[in-house]
Each structure stands twice: as structure tokens, then as C-alpha cells.
MARBA-3410 file (N, C-alpha, C, O; in Angstrom, 1 decimal):
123
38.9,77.1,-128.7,38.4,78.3,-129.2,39.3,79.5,-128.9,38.9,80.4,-128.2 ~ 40.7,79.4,-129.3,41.5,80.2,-128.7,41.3,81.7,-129.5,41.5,82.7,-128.7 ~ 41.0,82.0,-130.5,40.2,83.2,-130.9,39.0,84.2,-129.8,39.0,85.4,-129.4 ~ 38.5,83.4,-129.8,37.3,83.9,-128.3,38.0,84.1,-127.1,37.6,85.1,-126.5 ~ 39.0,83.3,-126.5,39.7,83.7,-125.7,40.9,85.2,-125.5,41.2,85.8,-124.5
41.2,85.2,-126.8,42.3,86.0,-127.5,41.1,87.4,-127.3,41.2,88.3,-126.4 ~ 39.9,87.3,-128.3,39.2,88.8,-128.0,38.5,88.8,-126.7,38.2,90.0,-126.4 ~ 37.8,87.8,-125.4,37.7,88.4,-124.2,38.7,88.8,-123.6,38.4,89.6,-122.7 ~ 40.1,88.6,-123.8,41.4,89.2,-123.4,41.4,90.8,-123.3,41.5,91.6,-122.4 ~ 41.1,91.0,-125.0,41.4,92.1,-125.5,40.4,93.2,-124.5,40.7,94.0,-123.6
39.2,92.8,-125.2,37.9,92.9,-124.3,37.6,93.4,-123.0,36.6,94.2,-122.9 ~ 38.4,93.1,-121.8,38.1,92.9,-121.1,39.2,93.1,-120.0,39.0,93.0,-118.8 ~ 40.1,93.3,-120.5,41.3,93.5,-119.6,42.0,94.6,-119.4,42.3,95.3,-120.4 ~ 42.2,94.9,-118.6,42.6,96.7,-118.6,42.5,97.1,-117.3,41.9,96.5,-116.4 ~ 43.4,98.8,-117.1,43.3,98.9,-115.8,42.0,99.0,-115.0,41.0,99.7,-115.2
42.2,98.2,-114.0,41.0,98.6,-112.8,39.8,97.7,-113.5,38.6,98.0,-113.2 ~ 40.0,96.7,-114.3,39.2,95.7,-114.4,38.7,94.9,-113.8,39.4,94.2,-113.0 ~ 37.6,94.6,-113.8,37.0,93.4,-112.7,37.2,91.7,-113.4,37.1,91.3,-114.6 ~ 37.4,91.2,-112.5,37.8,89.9,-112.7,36.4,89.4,-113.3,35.3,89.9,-113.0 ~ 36.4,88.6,-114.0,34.5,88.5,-114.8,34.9,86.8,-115.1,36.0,86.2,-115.3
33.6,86.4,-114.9,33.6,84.5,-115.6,32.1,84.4,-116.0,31.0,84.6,-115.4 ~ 32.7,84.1,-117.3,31.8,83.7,-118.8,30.8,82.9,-118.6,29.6,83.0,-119.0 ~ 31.3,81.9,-118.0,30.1,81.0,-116.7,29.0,81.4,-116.0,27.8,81.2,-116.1 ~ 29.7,82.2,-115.3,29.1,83.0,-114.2,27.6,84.1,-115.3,26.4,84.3,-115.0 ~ 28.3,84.4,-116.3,27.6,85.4,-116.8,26.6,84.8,-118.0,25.9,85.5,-118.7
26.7,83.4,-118.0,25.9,82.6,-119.1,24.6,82.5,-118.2,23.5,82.8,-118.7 ~ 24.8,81.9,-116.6,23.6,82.2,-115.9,23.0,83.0,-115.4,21.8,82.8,-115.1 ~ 23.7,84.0,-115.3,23.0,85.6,-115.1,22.1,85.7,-116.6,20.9,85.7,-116.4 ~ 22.5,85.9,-117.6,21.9,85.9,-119.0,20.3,84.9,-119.0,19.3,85.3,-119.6 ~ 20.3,84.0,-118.2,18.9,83.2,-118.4,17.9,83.8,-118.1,16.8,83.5,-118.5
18.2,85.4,-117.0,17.1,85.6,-116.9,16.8,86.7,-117.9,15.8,87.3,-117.7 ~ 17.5,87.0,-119.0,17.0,87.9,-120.8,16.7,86.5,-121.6,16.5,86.5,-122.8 ~ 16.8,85.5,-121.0,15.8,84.3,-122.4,14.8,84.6,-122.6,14.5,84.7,-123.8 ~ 13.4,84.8,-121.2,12.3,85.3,-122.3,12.1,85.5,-123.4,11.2,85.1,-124.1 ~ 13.2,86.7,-123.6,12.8,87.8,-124.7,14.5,87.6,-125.6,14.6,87.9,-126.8
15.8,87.0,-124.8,16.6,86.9,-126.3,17.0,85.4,-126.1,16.7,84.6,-125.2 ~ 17.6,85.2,-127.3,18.4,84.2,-127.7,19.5,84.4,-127.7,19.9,85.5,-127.5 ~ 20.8,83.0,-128.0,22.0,83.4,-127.8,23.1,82.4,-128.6,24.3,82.3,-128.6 ~ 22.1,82.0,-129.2,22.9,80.6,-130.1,23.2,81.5,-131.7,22.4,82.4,-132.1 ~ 24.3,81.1,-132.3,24.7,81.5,-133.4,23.3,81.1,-134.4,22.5,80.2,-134.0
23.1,81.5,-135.2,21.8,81.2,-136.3,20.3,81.4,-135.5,19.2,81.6,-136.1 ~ 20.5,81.4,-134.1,19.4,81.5,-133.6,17.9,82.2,-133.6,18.1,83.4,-133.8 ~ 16.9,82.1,-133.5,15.6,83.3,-133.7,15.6,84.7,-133.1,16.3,85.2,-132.2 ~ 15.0,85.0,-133.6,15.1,86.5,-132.8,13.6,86.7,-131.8,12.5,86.5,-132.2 ~ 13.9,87.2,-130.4,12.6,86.9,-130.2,11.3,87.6,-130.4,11.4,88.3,-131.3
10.0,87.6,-129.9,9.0,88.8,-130.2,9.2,90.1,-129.8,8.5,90.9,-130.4 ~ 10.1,90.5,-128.8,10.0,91.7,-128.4,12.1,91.9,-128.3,12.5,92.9,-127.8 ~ 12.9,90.9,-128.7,13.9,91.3,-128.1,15.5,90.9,-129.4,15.7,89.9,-128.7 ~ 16.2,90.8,-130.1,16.9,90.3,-130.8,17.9,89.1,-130.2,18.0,88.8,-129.0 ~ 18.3,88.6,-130.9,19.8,87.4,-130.7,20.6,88.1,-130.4,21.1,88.8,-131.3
21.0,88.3,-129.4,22.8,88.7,-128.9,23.7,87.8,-129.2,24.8,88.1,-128.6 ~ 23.7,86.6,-130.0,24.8,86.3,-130.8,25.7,87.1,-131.7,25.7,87.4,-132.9 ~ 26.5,87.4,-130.6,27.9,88.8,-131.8,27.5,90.0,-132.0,27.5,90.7,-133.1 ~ 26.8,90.4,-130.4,26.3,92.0,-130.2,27.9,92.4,-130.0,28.4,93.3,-130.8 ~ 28.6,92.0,-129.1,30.0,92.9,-128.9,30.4,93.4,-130.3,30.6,92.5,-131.1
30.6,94.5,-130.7,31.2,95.1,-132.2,30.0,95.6,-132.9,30.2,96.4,-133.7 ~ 28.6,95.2,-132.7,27.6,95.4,-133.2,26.8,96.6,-133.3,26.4,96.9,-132.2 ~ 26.6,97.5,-134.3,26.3,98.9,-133.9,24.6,98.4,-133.1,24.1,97.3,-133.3 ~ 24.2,99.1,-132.5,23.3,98.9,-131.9,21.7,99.3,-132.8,21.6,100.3,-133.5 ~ 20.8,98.7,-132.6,19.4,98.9,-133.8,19.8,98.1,-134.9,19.2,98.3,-136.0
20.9,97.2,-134.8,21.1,96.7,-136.8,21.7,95.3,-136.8,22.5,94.9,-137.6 ~ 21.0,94.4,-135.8,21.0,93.2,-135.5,20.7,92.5,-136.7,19.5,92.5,-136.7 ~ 21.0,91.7,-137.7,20.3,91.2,-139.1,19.2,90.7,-139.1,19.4,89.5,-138.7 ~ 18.1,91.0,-139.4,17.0,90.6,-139.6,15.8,90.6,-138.3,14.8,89.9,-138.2 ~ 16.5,91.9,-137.4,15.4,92.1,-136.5,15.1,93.5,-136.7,15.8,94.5,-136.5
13.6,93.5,-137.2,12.8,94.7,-137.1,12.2,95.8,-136.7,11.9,96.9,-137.4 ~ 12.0,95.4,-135.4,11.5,96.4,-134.5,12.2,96.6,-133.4,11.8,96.2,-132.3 ~ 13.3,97.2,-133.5,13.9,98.3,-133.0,13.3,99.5,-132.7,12.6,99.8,-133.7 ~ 13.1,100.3,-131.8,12.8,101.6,-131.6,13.4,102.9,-132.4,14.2,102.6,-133.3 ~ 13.2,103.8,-132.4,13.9,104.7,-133.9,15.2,105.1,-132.9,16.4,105.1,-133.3
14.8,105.4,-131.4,16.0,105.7,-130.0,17.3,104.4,-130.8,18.1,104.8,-131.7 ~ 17.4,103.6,-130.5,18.0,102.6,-130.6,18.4,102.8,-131.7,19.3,103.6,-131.9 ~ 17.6,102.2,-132.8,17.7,102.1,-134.3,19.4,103.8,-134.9,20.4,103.8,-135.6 ~ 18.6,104.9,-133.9,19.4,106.3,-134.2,20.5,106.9,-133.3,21.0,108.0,-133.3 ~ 20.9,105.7,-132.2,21.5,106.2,-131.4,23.6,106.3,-131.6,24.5,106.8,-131.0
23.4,105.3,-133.1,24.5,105.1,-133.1,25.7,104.6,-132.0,26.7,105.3,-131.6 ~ 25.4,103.5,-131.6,26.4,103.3,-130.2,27.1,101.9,-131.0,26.6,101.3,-132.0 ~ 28.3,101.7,-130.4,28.4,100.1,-130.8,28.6,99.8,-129.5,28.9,100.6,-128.6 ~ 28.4,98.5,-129.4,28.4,97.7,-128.5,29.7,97.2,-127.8,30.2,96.0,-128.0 ~ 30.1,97.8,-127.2,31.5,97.1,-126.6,31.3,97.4,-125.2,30.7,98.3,-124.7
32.0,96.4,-124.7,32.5,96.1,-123.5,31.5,97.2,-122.4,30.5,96.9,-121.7 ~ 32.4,98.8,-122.5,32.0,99.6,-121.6,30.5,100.0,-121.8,29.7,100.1,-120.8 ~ 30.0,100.2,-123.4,28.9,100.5,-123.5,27.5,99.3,-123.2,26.3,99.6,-123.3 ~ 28.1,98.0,-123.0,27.3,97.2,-122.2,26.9,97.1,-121.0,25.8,97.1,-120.4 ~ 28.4,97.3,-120.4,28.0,97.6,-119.2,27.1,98.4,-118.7,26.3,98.2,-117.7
27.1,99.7,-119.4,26.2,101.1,-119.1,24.8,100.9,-119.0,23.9,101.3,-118.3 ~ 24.8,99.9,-120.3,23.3,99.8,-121.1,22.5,99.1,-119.8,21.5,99.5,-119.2 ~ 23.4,97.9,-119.5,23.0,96.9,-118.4,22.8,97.8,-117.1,21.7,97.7,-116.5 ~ 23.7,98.6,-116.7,23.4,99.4,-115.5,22.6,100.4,-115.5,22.6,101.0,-114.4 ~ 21.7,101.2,-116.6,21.1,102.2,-116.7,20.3,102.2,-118.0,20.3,103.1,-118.8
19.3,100.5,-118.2,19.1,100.8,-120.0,18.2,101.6,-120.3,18.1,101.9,-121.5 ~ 17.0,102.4,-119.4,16.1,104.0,-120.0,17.6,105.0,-119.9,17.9,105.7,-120.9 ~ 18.0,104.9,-119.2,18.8,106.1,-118.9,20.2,106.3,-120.4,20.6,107.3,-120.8 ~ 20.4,105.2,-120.6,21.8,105.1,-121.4,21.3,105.7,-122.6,21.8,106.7,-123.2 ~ 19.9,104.9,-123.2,19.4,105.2,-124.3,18.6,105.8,-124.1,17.7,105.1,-123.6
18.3,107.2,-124.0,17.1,107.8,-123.8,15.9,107.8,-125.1,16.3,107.8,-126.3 ~ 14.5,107.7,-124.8,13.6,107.2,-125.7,13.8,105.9,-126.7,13.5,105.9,-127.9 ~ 14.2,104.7,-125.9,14.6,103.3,-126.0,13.2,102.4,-125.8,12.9,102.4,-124.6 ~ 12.6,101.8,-126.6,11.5,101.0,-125.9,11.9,99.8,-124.9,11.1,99.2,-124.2 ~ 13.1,99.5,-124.8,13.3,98.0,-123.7,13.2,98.5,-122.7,13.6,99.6,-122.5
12.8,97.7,-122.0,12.1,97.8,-120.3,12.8,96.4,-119.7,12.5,95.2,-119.8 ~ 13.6,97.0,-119.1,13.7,95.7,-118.3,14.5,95.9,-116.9,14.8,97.1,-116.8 ~ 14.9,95.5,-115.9,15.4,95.9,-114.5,16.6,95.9,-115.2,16.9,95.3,-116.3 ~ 17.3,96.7,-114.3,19.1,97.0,-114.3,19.7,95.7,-113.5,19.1,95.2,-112.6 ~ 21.1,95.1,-114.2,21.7,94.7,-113.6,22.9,95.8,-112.9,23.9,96.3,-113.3
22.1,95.7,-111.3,22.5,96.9,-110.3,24.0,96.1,-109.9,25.1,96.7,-109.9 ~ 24.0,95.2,-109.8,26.0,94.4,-109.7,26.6,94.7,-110.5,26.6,94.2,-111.7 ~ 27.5,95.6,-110.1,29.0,95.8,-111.4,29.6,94.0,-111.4,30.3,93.7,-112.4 ~ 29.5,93.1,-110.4,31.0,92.0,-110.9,29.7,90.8,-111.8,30.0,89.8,-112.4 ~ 28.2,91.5,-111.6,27.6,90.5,-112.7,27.3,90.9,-114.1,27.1,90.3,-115.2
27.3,92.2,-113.7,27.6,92.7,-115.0,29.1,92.4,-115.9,29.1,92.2,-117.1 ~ 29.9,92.5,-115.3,31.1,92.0,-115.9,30.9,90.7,-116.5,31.5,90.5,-117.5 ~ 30.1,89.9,-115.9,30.1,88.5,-116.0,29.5,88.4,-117.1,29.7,87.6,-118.0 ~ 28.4,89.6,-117.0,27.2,88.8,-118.1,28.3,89.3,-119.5,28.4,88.5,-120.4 ~ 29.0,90.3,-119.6,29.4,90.8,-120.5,30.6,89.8,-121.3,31.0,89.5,-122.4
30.8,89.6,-119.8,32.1,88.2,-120.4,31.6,87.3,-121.3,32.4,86.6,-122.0 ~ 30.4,87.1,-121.3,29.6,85.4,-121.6,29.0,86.4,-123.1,28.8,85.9,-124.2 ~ 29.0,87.4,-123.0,28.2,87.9,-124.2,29.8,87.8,-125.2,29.5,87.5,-126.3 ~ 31.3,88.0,-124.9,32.4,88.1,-125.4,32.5,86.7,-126.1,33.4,86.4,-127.0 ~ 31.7,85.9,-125.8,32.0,84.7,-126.2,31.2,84.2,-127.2,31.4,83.1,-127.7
30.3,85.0,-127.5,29.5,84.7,-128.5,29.6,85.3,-129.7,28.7,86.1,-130.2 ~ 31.2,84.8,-130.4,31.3,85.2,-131.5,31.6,84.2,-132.6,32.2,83.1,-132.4 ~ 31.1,84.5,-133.6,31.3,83.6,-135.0,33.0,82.8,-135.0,33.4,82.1,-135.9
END
């Protein structure tokens, strides 16, 4: 999959970077299964969308998930790299008037991680 490799490169590398593993961040990710999915074609869940090929993704416009909040839906962000991390380290705060509730990932090197593992989930 040297394509996927080629854009977590891009992705991901840069000054003052943290070293991140896609591994590492597939298992941190188990604990958003509840509520997402992560397989290409995959369902969307009751309260949360497929992050299959969120990196590049404007955010609220996941294909065929609904209930987005109007925050989200209007906030215009795309999804990259830095703005994951944010979201991950502050998500009332980043998106203000956002319905997702969920704890912060308070670790910057698992946040890297999870971010890494989300880099990989592209078409």
C-alpha cells in the first residue's frame, strides 16, 4: 500500500513532529467503536459516522450520515492532520456548539497515533 504510506509521510511529517505508529493508534481507536466504524463501505453508527477517509474530509459531510449537529454540519473545518489532533484534544472546545461528547485524548504521542491509524484509512 505504498500510496498510504506516501500520504502518512506527507501527513505527518514535519518539523517538531512526533514520532506516531498506526498500530499503536488502531488500538487506541477501539475505544470510538461503540459509536464509529472504520472499514471502507462500512455502517455508520447510531450516534457517530465511519471515519473511513475522514483525513481531507470537510467535517458534517461524511456520505450518508445524517445527524450531524448544525455546529459541525457549519463549521467548515477539514479534517487534517493538525485539526484532528485539536478536535481529539479539546472536542466541546474545538467545535463550539458540537453535539459529540466524548473524553479528550489528553496524550499528544496517542493522539499522534490515533491520527496515524486514521492516515491509513484511505480508499
Amino acid at each position: 500500500m505504498p500510496g498510504a504510506a506516501i500520504f502518512l509521510a506527507l501527513v505527518l511529517v514535519g518539523p517538531g513532529a512526533l514520532a506516531a505508529d498506526p498500530v499503536e493508534g488502531a488500538k487506541i481507536a477501539k475505544r470510538c467503536s461503540p459509536c464509529h466504524s472504520f472499514q471502507a463501505g462500512g455502517a455508520h453508527g447510531a450516534f457517530a459516522p465511519n471515519l473511513f477517509g475522514v483525513l481531507g474530509r470537510t467535517a458534517g459531510r461524511a456520505p450518508g450520515y445524517p445527524t450531524y449537529s448544525p455546529a459541525m454540519r457549519e463549521s467548515g473545518i477539514v479534517w487534517t492532520a493538525a485539526a484532528l489532533d485539536q478536535y481529539l484534544a479539546r472536542p466541546r472546545g474545538f467545535i463550539p456548539g458540537s453535539a459529540k461528547q466524548f473524553p479528550a485524548v489528553r496524550n499528544p504521542a496517542e493522539r499522534a497515533d490515533v491520527v496515524a491509524y486514521l492516515a491509513t484509512l484511505h480508499p
